[in-house]
C-alpha positions as CSV (number, residue, x, y, z in Angstrom):
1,X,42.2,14.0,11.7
2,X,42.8,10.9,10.0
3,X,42.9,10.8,5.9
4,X,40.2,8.7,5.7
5,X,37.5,10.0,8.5
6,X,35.0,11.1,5.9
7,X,34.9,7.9,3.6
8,X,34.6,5.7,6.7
9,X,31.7,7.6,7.9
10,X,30.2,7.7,4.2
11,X,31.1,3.8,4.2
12,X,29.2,3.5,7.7
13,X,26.0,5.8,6.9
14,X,25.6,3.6,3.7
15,X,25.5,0.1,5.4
16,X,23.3,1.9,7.8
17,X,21.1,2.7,4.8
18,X,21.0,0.0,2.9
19,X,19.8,-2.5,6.4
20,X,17.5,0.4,6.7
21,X,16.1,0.3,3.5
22,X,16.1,-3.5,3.2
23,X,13.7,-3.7,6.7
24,X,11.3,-1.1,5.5
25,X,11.3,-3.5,1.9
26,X,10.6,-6.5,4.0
27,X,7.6,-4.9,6.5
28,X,5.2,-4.3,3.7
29,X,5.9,-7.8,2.0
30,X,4.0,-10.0,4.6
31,X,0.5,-11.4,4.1
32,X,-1.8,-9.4,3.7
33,X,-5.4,-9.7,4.7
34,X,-8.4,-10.4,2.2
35,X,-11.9,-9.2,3.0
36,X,-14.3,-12.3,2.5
37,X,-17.1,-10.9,0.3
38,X,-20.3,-12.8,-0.1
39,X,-21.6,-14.6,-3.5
40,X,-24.8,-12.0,-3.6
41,X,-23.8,-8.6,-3.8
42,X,-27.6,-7.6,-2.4
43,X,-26.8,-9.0,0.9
């Protein structure tokens, strides 16, 4: 086996991570929807 198979691999699964990470930040940032409440409360 090669000297460096399992620092590649760790080099590869962190990239992975980190792009993972980043897209799940970036889904929740978007606009987000606001419920239009009336003036009067009683209605």
């Amino acid at each position: 086996m090669a000297d460096n198979y399992l620092e590649r691999h760790r080099e590869e699964y962190e990239q992975k991570k980190a792009m993972w990470l980043k897209k799940k930040k970036n889904y929740h940032t978007g606009p987000r929807r606001t419920i239009e409440r009336p003036e009067d409360e009683a209605l």
